[in-house]
N, CA and C atoms as an extended XYZ file, in Angstrom:
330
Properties=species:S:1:pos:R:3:atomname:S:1:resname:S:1:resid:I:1 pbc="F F F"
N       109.720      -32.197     -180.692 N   UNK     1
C       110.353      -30.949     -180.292 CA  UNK     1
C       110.542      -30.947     -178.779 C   UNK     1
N       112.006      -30.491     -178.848 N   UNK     2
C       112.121      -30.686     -177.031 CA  UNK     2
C       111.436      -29.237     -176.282 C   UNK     2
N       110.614      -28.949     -175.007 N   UNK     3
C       110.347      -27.749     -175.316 CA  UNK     3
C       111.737      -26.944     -173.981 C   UNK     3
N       111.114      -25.494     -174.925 N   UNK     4
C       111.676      -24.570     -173.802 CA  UNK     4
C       111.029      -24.118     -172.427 C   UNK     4
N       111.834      -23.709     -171.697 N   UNK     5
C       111.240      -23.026     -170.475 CA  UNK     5
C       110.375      -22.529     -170.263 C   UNK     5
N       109.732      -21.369     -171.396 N   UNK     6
C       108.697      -20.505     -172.004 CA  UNK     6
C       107.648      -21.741     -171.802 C   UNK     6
N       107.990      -22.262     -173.042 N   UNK     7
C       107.000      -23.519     -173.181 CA  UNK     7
C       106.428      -24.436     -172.189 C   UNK     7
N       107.349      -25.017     -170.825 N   UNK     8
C       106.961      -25.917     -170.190 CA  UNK     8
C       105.989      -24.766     -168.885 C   UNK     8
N       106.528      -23.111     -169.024 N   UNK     9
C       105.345      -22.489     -168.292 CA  UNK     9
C       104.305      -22.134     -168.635 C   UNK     9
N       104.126      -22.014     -170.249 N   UNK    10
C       102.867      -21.328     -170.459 CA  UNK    10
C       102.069      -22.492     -170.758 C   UNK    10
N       102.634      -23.690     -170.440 N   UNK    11
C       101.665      -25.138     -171.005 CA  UNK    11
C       101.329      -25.582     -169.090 C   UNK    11
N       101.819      -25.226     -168.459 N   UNK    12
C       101.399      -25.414     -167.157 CA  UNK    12
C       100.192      -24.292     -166.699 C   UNK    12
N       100.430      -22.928     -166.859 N   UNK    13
C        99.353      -21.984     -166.489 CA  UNK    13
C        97.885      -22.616     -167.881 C   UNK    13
N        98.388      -23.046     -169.121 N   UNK    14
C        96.968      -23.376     -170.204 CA  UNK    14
C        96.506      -24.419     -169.054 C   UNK    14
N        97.063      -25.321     -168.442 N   UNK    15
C        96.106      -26.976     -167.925 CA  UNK    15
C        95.926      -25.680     -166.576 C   UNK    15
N        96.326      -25.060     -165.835 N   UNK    16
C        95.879      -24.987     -164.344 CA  UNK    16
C        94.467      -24.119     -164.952 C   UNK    16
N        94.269      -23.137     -166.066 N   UNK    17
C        93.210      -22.289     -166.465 CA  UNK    17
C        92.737      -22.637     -167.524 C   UNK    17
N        92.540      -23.600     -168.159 N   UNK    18
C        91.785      -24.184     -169.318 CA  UNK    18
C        90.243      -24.521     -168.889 C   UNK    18
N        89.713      -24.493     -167.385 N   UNK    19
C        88.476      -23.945     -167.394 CA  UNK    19
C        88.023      -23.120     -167.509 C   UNK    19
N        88.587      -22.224     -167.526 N   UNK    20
C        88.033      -20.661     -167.836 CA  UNK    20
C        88.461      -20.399     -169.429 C   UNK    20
N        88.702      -20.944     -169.862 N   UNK    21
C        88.909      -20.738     -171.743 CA  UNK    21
C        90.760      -20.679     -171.576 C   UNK    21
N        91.431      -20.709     -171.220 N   UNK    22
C        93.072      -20.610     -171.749 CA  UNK    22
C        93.324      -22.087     -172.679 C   UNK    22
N        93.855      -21.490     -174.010 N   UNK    23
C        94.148      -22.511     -174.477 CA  UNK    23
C        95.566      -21.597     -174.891 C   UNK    23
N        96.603      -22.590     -175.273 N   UNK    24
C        97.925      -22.602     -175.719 CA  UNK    24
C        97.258      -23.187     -177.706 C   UNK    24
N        98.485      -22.062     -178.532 N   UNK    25
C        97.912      -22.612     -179.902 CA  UNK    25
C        99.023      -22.383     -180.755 C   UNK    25
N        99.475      -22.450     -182.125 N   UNK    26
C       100.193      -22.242     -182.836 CA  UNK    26
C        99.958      -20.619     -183.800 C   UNK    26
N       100.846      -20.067     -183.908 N   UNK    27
C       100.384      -19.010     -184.085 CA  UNK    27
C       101.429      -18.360     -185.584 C   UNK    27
N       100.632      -17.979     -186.042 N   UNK    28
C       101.902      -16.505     -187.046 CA  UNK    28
C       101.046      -15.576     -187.194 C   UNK    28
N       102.124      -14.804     -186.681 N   UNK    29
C       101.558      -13.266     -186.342 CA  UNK    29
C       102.230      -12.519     -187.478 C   UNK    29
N       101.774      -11.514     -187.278 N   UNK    30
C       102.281      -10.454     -188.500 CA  UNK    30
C       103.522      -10.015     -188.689 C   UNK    30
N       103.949      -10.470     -189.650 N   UNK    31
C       105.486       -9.872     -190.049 CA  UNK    31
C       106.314      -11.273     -190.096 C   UNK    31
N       105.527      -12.529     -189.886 N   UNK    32
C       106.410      -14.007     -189.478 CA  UNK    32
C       106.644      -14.318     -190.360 C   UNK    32
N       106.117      -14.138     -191.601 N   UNK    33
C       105.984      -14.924     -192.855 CA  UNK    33
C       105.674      -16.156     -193.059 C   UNK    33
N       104.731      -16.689     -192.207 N   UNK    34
C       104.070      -18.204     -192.103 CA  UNK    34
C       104.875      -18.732     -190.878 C   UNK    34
N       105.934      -18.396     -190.560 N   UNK    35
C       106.489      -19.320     -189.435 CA  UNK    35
C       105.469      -19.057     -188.354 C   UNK    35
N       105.058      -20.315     -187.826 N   UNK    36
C       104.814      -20.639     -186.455 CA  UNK    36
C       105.338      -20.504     -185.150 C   UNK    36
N       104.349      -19.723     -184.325 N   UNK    37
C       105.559      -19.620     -183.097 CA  UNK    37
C       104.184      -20.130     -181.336 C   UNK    37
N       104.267      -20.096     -180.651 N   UNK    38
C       103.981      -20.876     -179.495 CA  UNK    38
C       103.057      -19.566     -178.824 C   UNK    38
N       101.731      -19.816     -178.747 N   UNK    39
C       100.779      -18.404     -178.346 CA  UNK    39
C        99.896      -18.854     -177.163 C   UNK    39
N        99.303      -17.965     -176.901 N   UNK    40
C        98.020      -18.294     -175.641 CA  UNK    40
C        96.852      -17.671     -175.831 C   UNK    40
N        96.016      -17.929     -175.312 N   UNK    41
C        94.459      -16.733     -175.641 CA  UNK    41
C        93.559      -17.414     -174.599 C   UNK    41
N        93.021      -16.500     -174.480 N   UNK    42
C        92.106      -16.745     -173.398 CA  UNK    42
C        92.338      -16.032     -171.737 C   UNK    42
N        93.131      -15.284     -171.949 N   UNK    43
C        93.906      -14.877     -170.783 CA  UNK    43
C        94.355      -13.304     -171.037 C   UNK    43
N        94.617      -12.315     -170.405 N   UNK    44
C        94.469      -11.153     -170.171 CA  UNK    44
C        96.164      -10.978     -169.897 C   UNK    44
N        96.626      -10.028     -170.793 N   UNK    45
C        98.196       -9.761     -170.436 CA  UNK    45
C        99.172       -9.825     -168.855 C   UNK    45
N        98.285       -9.088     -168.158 N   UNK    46
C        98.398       -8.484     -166.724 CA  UNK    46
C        97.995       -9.963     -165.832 C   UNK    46
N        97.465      -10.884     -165.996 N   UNK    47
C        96.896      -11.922     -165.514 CA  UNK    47
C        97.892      -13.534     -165.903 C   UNK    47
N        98.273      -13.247     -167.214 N   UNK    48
C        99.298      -14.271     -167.312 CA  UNK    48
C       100.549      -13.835     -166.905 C   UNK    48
N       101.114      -12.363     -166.687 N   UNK    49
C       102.443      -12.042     -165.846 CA  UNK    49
C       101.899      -12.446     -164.871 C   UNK    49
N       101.445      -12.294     -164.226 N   UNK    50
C       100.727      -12.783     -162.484 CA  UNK    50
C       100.946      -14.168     -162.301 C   UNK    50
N       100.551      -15.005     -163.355 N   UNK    51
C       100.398      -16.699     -163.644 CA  UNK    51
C       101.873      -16.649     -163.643 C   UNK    51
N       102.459      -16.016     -164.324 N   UNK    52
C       103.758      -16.414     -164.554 CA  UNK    52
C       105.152      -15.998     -163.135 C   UNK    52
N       104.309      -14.801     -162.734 N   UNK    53
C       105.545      -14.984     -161.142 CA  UNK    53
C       105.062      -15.966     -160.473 C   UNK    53
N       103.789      -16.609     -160.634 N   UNK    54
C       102.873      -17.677     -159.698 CA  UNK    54
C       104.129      -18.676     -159.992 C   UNK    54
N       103.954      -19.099     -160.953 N   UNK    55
C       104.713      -20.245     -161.053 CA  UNK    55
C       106.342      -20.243     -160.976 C   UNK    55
N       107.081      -19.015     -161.366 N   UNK    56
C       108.161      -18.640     -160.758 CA  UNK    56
C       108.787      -19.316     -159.452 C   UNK    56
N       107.783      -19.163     -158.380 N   UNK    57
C       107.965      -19.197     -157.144 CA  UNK    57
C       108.426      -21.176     -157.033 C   UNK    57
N       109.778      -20.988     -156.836 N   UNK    58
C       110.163      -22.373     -156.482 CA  UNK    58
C       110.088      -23.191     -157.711 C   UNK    58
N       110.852      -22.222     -158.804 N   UNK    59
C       110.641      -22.969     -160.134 CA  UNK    59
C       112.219      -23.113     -160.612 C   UNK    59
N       112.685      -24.321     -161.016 N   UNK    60
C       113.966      -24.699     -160.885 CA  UNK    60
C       114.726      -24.408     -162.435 C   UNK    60
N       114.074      -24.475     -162.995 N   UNK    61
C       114.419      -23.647     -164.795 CA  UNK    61
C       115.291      -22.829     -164.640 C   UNK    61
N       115.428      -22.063     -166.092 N   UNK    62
C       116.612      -21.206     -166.309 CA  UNK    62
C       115.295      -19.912     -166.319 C   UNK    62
N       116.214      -19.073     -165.487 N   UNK    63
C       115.182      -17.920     -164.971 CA  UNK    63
C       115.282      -16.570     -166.098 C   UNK    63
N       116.929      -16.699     -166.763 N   UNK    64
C       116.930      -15.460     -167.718 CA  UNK    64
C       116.526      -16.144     -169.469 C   UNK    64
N       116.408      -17.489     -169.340 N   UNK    65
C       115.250      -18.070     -170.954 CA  UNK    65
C       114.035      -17.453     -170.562 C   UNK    65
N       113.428      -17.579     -169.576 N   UNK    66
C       111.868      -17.210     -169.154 CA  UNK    66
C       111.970      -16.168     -169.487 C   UNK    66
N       112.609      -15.527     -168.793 N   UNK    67
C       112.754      -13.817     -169.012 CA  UNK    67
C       112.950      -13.260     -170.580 C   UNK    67
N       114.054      -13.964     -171.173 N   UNK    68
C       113.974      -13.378     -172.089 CA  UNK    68
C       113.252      -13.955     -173.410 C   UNK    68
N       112.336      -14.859     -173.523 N   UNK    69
C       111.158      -15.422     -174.035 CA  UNK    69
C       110.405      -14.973     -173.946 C   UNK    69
N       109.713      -14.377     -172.640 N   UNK    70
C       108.630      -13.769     -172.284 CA  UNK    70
C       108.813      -11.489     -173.282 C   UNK    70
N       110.023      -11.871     -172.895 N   UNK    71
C       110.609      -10.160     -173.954 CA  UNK    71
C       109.885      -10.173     -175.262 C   UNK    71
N       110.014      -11.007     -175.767 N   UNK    72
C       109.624      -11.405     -177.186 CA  UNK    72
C       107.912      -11.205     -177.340 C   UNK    72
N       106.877      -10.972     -176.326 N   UNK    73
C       105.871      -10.818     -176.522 CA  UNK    73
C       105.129       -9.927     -177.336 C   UNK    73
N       103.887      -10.512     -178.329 N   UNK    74
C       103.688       -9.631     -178.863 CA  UNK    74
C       102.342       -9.839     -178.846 C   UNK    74
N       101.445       -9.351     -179.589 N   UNK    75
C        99.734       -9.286     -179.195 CA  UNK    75
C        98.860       -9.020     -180.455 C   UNK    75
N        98.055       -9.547     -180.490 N   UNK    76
C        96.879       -9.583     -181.797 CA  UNK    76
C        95.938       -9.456     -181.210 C   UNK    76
N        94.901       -8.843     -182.593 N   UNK    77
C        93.423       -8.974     -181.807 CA  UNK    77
C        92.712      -10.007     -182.478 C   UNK    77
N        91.709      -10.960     -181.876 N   UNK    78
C        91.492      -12.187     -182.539 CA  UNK    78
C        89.413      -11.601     -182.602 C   UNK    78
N        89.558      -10.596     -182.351 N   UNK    79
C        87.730       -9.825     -182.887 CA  UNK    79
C        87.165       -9.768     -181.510 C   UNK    79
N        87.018      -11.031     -180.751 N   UNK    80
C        86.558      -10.906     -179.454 CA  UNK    80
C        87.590      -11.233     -178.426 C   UNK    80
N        89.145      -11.085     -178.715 N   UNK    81
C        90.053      -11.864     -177.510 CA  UNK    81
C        91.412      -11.008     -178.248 C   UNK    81
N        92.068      -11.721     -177.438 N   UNK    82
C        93.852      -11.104     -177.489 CA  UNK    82
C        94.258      -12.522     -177.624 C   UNK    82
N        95.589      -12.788     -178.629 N   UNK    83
C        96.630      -13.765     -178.840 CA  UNK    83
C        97.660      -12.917     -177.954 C   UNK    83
N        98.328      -14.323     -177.644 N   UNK    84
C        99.606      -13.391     -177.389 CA  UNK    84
C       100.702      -14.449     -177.765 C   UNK    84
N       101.398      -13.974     -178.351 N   UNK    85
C       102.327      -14.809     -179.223 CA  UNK    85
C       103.795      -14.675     -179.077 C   UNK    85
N       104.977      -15.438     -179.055 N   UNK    86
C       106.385      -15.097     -179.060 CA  UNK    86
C       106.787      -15.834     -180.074 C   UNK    86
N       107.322      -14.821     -180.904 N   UNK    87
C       107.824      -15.303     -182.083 CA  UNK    87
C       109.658      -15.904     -181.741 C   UNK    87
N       109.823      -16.523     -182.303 N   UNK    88
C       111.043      -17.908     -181.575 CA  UNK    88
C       110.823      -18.145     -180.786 C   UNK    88
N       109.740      -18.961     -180.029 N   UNK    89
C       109.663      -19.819     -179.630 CA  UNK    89
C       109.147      -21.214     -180.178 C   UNK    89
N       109.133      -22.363     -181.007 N   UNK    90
C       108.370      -22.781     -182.053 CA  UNK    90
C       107.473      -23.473     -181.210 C   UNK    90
N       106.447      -23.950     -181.865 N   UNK    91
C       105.122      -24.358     -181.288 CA  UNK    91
C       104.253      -25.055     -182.814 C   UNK    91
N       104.848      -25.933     -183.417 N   UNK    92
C       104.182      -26.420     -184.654 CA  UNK    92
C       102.531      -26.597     -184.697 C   UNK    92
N       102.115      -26.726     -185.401 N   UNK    93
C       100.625      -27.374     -185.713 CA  UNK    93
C       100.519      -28.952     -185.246 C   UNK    93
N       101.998      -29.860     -185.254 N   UNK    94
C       101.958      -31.028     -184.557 CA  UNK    94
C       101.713      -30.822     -182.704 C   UNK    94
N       102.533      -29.546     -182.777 N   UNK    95
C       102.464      -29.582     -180.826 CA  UNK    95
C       100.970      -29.079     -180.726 C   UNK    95
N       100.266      -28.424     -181.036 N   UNK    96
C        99.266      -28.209     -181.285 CA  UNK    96
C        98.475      -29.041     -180.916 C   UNK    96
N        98.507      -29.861     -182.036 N   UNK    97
C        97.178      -30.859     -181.513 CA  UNK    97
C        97.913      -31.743     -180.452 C   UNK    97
N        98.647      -32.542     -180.640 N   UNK    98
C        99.606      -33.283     -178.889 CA  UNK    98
C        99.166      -32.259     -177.640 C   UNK    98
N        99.064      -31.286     -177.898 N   UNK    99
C        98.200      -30.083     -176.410 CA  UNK    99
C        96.856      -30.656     -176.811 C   UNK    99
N        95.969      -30.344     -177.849 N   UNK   100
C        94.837      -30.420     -177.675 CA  UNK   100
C        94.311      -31.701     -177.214 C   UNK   100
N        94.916      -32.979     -177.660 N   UNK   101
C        94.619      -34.437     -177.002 CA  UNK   101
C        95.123      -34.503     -175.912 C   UNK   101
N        96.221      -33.782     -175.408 N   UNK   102
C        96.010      -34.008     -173.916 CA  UNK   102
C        94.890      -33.464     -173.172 C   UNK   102
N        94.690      -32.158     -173.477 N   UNK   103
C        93.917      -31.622     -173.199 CA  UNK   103
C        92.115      -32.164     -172.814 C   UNK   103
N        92.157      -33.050     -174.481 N   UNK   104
C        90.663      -33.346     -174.394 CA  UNK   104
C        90.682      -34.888     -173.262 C   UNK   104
N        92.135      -35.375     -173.192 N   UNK   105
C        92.272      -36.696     -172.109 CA  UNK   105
C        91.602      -36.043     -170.695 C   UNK   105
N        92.235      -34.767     -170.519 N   UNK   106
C        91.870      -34.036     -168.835 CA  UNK   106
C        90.879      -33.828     -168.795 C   UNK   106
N        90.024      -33.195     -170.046 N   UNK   107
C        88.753      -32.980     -169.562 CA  UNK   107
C        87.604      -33.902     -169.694 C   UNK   107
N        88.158      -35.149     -170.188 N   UNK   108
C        87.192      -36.290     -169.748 CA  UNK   108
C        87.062      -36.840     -171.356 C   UNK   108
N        86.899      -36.199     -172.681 N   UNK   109
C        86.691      -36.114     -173.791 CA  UNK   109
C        86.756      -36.879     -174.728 C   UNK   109
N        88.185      -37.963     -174.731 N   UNK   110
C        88.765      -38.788     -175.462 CA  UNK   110
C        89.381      -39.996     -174.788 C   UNK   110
């Protein structure tokens, strides 16, 4: 899957804050009907807009995909945390784990 704009920012803010718990995951939220769509957790609504003008700044992408990807937000409660999920954006169970092995490469793991 080639990704989107959405995608290549919220997979840059998961590696800069994946010490503090941000992970990027596959998600279906309510009303999807099993489709999968591209989520985050570990991170606080108000804190990933922040992450996200962060990275804005001197970011060469298409500025109204971001924008209107980021529209699409929606929110779950996961018991002790918040998902936050955009439905069309896809994010399979294959990209999934391809994040999580990179992931476990950075943090020393695999």
């Amino acid at each position: 899957m080639s990704k989107n704009v959405l995608h290549v920012v919220l997979e840059s803010i998961a590696v800069e804050q994946e010490e503090f718990g941000v992970r990027l995951m596959s998600y279906s939220g309510r009303g999807m009907g099993g489709q999968r769509c591209l989520a985050i957790t570990g991170i606080g609504v108000g804190c990933l807009l922040s992450c996200v003008v962060q990275e804005m700044v001197g970011f060469k992408g298409d500025h109204f995909t971001l924008a209107e990807g980021l529209s699409a937000l929606r929110t779950d409660s996961l018991g002790q945390g918040t998902v936050m999920y955009f439905p069309g954006t896809e994010f399979s169970m294959e990209d999934e784990r391809a994040y999580k092995a990179g992931r476990a490469r950075r943090m020393g793991e695999g």
